[in-house]
Residue, then its C-alpha position, 0 to 999 in steps of 0.5 A: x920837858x918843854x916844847x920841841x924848839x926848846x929841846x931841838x936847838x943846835x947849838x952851834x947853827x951857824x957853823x952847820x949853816x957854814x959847813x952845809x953851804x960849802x959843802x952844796x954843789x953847784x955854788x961854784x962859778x964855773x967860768x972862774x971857778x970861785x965861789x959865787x959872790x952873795x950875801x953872807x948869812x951872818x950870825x949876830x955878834x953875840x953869836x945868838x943862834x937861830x933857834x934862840x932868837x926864835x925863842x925870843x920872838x916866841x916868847x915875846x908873842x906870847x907876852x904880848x897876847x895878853x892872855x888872848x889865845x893865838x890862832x894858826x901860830x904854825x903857819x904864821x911861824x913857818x910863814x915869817x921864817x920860809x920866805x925869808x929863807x927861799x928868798x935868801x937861797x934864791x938870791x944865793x943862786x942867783x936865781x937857779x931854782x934847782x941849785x936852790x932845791x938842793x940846797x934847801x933839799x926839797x923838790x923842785x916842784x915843791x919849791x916852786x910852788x912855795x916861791x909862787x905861795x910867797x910872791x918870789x916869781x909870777 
C-alpha cells in the first residue's frame, strides 16, 4: 500500500502551482495593473514533481541512517519544507501578510505566528 506521500502525489505539481497562483487575488499591481514581478517558482528541467523529489530526499535520510531509528521526522519534514515556502509566498507578495494567508489559505494569525516559528519577522 505504501506510505501517504507515496500514494498522494499529484502529478502534475507544477501546473496546479501555476493555475492556483493565477488564479489568487491580489497579485496584481493595481497601479499598473500587471501582475507583480517575483521570482518564479519553477520546476527543474526534468520537470520532477515536487512530491517526487520529496521521495528522494526521504529515501536517501533513510539510507543514510544506517539502521539507526530517526527522531521527530515530521517536524524536521514539515520544518525543511514550511520555511522555504512562507518565505517564498512572502517575497512573492512583497511582504503583505494577508495576500500571503490567502495564498497559502491559512489565517493570518496562524501565519504569523509561523513567520515568527522561522525568524521571517521580529
Amino acid at each position: 500500500m505504501g506510505y501517504l506521500w507515496q500514494r498522494n502525489c499529484p502529478e502534475a505539481w507544477g501546473e496546479w502551482l501555476d493555475e492556483r497562483r493565477a488564479g489568487v487575488p491580489g497579485l496584481i499591481n493595481v497601479a499598473s495593473n500587471k501582475p507583480k514581478k517575483h521570482q518564479e517558482l519553477k520546476a527543474s528541467k526534468s520537470k520532477k514533481p515536487l512530491c517526487k523529489h520529496t521521495e528522494d530526499a526521504l529515501r536517501n535520510y533513510f539510507a543514510s541512517l544506517n539502521g539507526d531509528r530517526p527522531g521527530d521526522l515530521y517536524d524536521l519534514v514539515l520544518g525543511e519544507v514550511e520555511r522555504p515556502l512562507f518565505k517564498a509566498v512572502m517575497d512573492y507578495t512583497d511582504g503583505n501578510q494577508s495576500q500571503a494567508a490567502g495564498i497559502l489559505g491559512i489565517n493570518r494569525g496562524t501565519l504569523r505566528k509561523k513567520l515568527r516559528t522561522y525568524s521571517l519577522i521580529h
